[in-house]
C-alpha positions in Angstrom: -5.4 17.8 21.1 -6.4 14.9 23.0 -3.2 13.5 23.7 -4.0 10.8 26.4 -6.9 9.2 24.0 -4.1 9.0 21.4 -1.3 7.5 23.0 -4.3 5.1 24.8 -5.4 4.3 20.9 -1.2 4.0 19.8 -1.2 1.6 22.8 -4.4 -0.5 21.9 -2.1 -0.9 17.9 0.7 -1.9 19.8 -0.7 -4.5 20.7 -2.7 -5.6 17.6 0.8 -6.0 16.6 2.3 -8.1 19.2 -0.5 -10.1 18.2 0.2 -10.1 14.9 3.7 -11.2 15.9 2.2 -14.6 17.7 2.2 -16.1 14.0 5.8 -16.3 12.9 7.0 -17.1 16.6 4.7 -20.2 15.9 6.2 -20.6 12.7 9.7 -20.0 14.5 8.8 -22.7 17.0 7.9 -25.3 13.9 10.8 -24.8 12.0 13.4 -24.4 15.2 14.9 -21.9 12.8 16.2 -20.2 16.4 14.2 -17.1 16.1 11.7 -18.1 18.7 13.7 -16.0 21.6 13.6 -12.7 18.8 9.8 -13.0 18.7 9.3 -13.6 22.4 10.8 -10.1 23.2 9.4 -8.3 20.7 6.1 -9.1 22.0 6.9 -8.7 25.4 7.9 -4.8 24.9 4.9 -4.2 23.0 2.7 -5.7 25.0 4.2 -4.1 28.0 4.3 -0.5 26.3 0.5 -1.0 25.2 -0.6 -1.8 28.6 1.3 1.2 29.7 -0.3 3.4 27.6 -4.0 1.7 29.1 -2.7 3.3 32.0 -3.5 7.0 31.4 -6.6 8.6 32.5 -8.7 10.5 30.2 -10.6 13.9 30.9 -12.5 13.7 27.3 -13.0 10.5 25.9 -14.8 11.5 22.1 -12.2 12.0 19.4 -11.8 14.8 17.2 -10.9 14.8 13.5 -7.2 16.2 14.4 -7.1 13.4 17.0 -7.5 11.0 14.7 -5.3 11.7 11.5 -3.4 12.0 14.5 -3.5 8.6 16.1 -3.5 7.0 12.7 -0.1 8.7 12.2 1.8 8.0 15.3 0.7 4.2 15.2 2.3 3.9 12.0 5.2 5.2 13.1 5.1 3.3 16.3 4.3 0.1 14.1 7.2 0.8 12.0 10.0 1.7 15.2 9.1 -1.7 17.0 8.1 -3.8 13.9 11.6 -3.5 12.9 13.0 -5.4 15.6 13.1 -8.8 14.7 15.0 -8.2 11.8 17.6 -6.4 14.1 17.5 -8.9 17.2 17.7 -11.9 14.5 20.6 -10.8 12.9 18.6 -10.6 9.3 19.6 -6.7 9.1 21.8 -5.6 11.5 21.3 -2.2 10.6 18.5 -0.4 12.5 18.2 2.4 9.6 17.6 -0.7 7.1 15.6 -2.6 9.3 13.1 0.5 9.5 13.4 0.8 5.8 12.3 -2.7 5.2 9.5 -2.7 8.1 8.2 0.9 6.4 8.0 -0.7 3.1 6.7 -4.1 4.4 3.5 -2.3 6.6 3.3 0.5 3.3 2.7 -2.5 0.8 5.6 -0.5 -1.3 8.2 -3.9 -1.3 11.1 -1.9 -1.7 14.0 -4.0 -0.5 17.3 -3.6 0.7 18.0 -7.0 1.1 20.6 -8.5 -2.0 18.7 -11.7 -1.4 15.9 -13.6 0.6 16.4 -16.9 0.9 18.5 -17.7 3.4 16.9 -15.6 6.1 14.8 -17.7 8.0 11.3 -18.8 7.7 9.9 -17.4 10.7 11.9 -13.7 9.4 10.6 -14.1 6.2 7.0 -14.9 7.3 6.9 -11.8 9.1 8.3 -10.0 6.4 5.5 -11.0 4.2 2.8 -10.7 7.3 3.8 -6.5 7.7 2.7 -6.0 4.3 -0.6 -8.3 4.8 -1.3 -6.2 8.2 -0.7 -2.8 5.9 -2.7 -3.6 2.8 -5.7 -3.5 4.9 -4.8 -0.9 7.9 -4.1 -2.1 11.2 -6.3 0.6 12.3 -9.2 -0.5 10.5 -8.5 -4.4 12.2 -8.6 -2.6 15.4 -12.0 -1.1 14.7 -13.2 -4.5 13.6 -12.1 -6.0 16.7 -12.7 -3.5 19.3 -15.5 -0.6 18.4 -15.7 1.4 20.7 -14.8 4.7 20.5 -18.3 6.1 18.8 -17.5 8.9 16.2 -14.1 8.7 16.9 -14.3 5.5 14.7 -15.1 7.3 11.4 -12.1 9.7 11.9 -9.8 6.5 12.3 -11.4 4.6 8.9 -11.2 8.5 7.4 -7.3 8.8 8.0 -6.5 5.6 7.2 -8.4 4.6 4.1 -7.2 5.5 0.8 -9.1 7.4 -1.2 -10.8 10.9 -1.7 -14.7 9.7 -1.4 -15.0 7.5 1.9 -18.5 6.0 2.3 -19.4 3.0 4.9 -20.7 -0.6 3.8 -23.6 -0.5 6.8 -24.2 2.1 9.0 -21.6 1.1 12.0 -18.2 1.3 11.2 -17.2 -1.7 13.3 -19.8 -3.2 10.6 -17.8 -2.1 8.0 -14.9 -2.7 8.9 -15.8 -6.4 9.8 -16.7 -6.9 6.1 -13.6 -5.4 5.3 -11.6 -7.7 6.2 -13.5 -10.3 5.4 -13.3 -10.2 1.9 -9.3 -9.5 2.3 -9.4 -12.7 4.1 -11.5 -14.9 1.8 -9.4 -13.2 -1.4 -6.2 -14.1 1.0 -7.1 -17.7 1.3 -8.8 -17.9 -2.1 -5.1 -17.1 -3.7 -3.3 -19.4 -0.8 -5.1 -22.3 -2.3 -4.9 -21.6 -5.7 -1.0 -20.7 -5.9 -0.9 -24.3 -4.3 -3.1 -25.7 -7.0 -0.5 -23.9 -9.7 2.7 -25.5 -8.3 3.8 -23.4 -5.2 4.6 -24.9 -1.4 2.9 -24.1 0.7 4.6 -21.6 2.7 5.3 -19.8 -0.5 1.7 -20.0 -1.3 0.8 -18.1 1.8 3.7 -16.1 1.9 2.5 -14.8 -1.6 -1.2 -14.7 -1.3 -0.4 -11.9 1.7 1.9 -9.7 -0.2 -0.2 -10.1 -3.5 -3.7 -9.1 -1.8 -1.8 -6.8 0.1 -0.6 -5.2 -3.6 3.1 -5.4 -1.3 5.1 -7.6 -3.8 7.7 -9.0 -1.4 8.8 -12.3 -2.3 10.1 -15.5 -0.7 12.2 -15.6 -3.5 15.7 -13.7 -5.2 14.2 -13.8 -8.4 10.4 -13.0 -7.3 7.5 -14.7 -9.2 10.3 -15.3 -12.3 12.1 -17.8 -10.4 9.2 -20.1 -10.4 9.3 -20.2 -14.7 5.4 -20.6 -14.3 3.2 -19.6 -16.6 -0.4 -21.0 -14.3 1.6 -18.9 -11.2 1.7 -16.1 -13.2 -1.7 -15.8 -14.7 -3.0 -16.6 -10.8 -1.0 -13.5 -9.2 -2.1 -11.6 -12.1 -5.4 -12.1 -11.3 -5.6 -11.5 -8.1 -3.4 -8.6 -8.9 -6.1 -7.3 -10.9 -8.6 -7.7 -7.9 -6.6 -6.0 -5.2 -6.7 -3.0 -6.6 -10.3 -2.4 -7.2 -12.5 -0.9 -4.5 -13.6 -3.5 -1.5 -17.1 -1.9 -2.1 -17.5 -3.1 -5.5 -15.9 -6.6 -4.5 -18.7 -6.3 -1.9 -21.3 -5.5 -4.1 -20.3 -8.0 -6.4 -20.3 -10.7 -3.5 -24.2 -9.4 -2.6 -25.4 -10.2 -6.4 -25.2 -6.6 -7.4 -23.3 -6.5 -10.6 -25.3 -3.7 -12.3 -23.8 -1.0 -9.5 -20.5 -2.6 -9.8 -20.2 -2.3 -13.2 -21.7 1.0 -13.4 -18.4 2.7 -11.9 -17.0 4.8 -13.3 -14.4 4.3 -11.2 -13.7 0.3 -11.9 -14.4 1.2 -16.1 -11.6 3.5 -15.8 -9.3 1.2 -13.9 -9.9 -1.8 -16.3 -9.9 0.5 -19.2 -6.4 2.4 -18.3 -5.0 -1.1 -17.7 -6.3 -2.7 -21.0 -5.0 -0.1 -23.2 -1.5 -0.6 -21.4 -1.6 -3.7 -21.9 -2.1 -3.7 -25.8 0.3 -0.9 -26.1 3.1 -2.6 -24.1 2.3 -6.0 -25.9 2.7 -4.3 -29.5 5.7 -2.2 -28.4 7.6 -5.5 -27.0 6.9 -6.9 -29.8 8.1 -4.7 -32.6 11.1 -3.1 -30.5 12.4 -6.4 -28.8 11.1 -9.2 -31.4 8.9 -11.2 -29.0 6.2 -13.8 -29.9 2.9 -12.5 -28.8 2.1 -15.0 -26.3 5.4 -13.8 -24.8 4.6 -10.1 -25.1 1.2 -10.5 -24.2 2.3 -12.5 -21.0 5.0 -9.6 -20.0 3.0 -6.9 -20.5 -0.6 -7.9 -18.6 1.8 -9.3 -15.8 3.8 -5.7 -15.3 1.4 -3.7 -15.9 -0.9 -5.4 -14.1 1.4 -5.5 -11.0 2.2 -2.0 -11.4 -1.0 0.0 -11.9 -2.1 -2.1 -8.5 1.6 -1.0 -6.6 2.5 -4.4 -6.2 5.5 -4.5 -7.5 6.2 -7.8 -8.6 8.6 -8.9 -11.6 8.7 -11.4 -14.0 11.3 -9.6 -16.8 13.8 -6.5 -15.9 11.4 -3.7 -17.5 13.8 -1.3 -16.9 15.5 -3.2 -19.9 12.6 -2.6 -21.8 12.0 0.6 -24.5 11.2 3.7 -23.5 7.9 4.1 -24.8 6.8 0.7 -22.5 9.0 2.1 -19.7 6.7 5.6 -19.7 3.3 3.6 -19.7 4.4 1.8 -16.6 6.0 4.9 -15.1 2.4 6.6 -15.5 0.9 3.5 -14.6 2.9 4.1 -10.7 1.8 7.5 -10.4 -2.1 7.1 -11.2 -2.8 3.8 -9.3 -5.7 1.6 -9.1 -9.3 2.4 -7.3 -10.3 4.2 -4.0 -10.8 1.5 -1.5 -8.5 -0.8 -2.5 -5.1 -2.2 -0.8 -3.3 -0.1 -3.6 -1.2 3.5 -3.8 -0.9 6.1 -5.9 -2.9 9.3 -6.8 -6.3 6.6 -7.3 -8.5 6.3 -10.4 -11.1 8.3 -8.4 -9.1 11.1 -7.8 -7.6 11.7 -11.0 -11.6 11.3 -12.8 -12.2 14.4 -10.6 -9.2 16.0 -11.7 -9.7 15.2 -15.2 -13.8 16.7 -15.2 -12.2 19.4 -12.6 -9.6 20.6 -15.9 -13.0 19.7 -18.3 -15.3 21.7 -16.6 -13.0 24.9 -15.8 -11.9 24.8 -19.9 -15.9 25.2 -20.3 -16.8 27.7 -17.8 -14.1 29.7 -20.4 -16.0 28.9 -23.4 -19.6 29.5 -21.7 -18.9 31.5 -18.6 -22.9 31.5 -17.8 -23.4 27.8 -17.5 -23.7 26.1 -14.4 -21.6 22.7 -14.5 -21.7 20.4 -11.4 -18.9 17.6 -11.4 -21.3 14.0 -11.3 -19.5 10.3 -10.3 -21.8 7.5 -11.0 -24.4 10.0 -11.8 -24.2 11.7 -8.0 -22.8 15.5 -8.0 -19.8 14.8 -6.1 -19.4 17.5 -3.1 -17.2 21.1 -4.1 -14.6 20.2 -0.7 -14.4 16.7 -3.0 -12.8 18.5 -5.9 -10.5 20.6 -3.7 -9.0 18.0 -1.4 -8.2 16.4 -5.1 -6.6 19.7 -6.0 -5.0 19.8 -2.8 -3.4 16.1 -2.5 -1.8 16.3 -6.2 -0.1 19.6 -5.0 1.1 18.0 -1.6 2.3 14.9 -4.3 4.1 16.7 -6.4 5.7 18.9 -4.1 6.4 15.5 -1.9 7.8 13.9 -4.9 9.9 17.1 -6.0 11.6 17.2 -2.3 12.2 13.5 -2.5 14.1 13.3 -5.9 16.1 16.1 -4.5 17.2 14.1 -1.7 17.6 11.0 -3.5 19.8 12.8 -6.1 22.3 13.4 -3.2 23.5 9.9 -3.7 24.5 10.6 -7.3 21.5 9.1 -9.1 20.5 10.7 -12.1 17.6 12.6 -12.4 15.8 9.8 -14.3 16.4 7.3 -11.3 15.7 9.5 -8.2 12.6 10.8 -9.5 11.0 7.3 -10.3 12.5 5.7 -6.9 10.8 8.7 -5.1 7.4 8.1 -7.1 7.3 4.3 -6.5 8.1 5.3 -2.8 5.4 7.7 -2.7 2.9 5.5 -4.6 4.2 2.4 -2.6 4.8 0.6 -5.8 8.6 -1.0 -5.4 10.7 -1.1 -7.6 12.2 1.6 -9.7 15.0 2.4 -12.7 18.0 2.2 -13.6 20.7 1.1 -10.8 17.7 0.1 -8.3 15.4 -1.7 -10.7 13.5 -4.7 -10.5 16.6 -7.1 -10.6 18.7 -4.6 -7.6 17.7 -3.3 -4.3 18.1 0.1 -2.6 21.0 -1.2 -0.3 23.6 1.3 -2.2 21.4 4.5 -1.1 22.7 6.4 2.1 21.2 6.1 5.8 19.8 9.4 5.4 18.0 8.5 2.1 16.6 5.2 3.7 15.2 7.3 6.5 13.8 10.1 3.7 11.8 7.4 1.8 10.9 5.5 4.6 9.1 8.8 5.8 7.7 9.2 2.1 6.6 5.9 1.7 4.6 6.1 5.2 3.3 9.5 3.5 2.0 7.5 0.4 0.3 4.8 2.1 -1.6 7.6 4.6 -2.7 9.4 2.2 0.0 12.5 2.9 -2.6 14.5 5.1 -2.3 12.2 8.5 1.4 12.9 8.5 1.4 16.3 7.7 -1.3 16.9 10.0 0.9 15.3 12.6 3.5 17.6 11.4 1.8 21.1 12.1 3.0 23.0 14.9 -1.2 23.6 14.9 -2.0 20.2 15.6 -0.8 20.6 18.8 -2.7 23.6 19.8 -5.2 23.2 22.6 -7.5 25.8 20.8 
């Protein structure tokens, strides 16, 4: 374990974010909403422990694969620890444990809250709320690499850790490159929304604030009653959009952007994702419909909005589906544990991941029927590596047992099962908001400090990808040989 190049690379993020943190002490400064001082020394002591950590001399500068699920992990956690700080030095959450809570669900994109309301914070706070999940959606790691590429191989295990998704491939052969592009198409879809949320009716501090947590699939809002308390149907229909677009894979978008439709469309990937999300759409609609009475614009509205925001982990709310019937309630339950696309800003297991699992179960059930036949597991037409398959075997075991441990804990603070199993899933698939007594209208204020700190961990789990944490977590890791 190369423990100097990590805590040199945890240093280099530390400042990314004190960076990042420039913005809302701008905003701070326009507003004189007296936050300007709470900004100032946030930066100062990560800027001061980045530069410390550019102190340390290194003996080997190349980066192992350990090294870097390892690096990725630890600036997470050190992203979390010292992005929680304004909220604490502003008074907005005088609690440290909720102050993490909120930071770990801002930089996850999950957008659980455990605020009882918003809009009396100040801007510059709520800005930076917003701004965590826009520097998470993408990967602060992956901005880094952008920005400053220059650790060689090392590079690839960074975008690896970070990056959701069980196939990783690079846009052009440098991963500077790729990441450049990256984030350039976050940024274009960032501005693109800005502009039209304006267009639709927002201000526009609410039209950036929303554009960031949308493309970020994060679904924090500027206001109490989220995207409902803007009663606009053009609003609506624009976040759903760009809903919809956040949560398919940046390499399509990409391709797209380059003129090539034909390998876009030919994903498997993207037909699944549109497919899974157009059936849950009609079967919400029809459901609504005949269980609650609504007119079919109505239902039709409801149900491409939430599912829509939910099969992307963003998280937004328009209606109090936990009011809703069962049978609509289960579709978007499902809808948080599968996800959207590999590649995208979104959680959950991934589209990609559960096709494998899906031809993994198809092609064992043949071997038992024809035990002679050779069957190789094709994506798009390309036989998709055996290690593939089994790191997709591997991640829904970790998820489960993950999301078992979790509902244990949360059941401690006398939830029933229904309610600590789905607030643990839409931790661990950084979705938002769950069931029952912390649904979309409540918060997660009523849980303990120990279950704020549980999910907090969970939800920095479901946003890695589980293996950078538990890789971090292995007495092994830490092994010189």
């Amino acid at each position: 374990m190369n423990i100097r190049l990590i805590t040199r690379t945890v240093g280099y993020v530390l400042w990314v974010e004190a960076g990042f943190l420039l913005l809302p002490l701008l905003l701070s400064i326009y507003y004189g909403d007296g936050c300007s001082k709470v900004f100032v020394a946030t930066i100062i002591i990560c800027a001061l422990l980045g530069g410390a950590a550019q102190l340390l001399k290194m003996k080997r500068h190349r980066m192992q694969g350990r090294d870097g699920y390892a690096a990725v992990a630890l600036s997470w956690v050190m992203l979390t620890i010292f992005g929680a700080l304004p909220y604490t030095f502003s008074g907005a959450i005088p609690s440290y444990v909720d102050a993490l809570f909120e930071t770990a669900s801002g930089l996850t994109t999950t957008g659980a809250s455990i605020l009882t309301a918003v809009e009396h914070l100040p801007p510059s706070i709520l800005f930076w709320r917003s701004e965590t999940q826009w520097m998470g959606g993408m990967g602060v790691l992956v901005l880094f690499l952008a920005l400053m590429p220059r650790l060689g191989d090392g590079a690839g295990y960074l975008m690896k850790a970070e990056s959701p998704g069980p196939i990783k491939s690079k846009l052009v052969p440098r991963v500077g490159g790729t990441a450049k592009i990256l984030y350039a198409i976050y940024v274009a879809l960032t501005a693109a929304e800005a502009v039209a949320l304006r267009i639709a009716g927002m201000s526009w501090f609410d039209a950036v604030n929303h554009s960031f947590t949308t493309i970020a699939t994060g679904g924090f809002s500027v206001r109490n009653g989220s995207i409902a308390a803007y009663g606009s149907d053009a609003i609506t229909w624009v976040v759903f959009v760009f809903t919809v677009l956040a949560g398919i894979n940046f390499s399509l978008l990409y391709a797209m952007i380059c003129g090539n439709f034909r390998t876009a469309f030919r994903s498997e990937e993207l037909r699944w994702y549109l497919g899974i999300l157009a059936a849950s759409i009609v079967l919400i609609c029809v459901n609504l419909h005949i269980e609650l009475g609504q007119g079919w614009y109505e239902s039709v509205t409801d149900a491409s909005f939430q599912a829509a925001t939910i099969i992307s982990t963003t998280g937004y709310a328009t209606k109090d589906f936990a009011l809703w019937p069962t049978f609509s309630r289960c579709i978007l339950v499902g809808l948080m544990y599968i996800g959207s696309c590999a590649g995208s800003t979104a959680g959950g297991m991934k589209i990609s991941r559960m096709v494998l699992l899906v031809k993994g179960l198809r092609r064992e059930l043949n071997r038992i029927l024809h035990p002679n036949r050779v069957s190789v597991i094709t994506i798009d037409g390309q036989p998709v590596d055996e290690r593939a398959i089994t790191s997709a075997q591997a991640f829904q075991t970790a998820y489960l047992l993950i999301l078992m441990a979790g509902t244990l804990v949360v059941s401690l603070d006398v939830l029933d099962f229904t309610e600590s199993f789905v607030t643990t899933l839409t931790c661990i698939s950084n979705v938002g908001p769950s069931l029952g007594a912390l649904g979309p209208t409540a918060n997660f204020s009523p849980l303990s400090p120990f279950t704020k700190l549980v999910l907090s961990l969970i939800m920095l789990m479901g946003r890695l990808e589980l293996m950078p944490l538990l890789v971090l977590l292995s007495p092994s890791t830490w092994r010189n040989k």
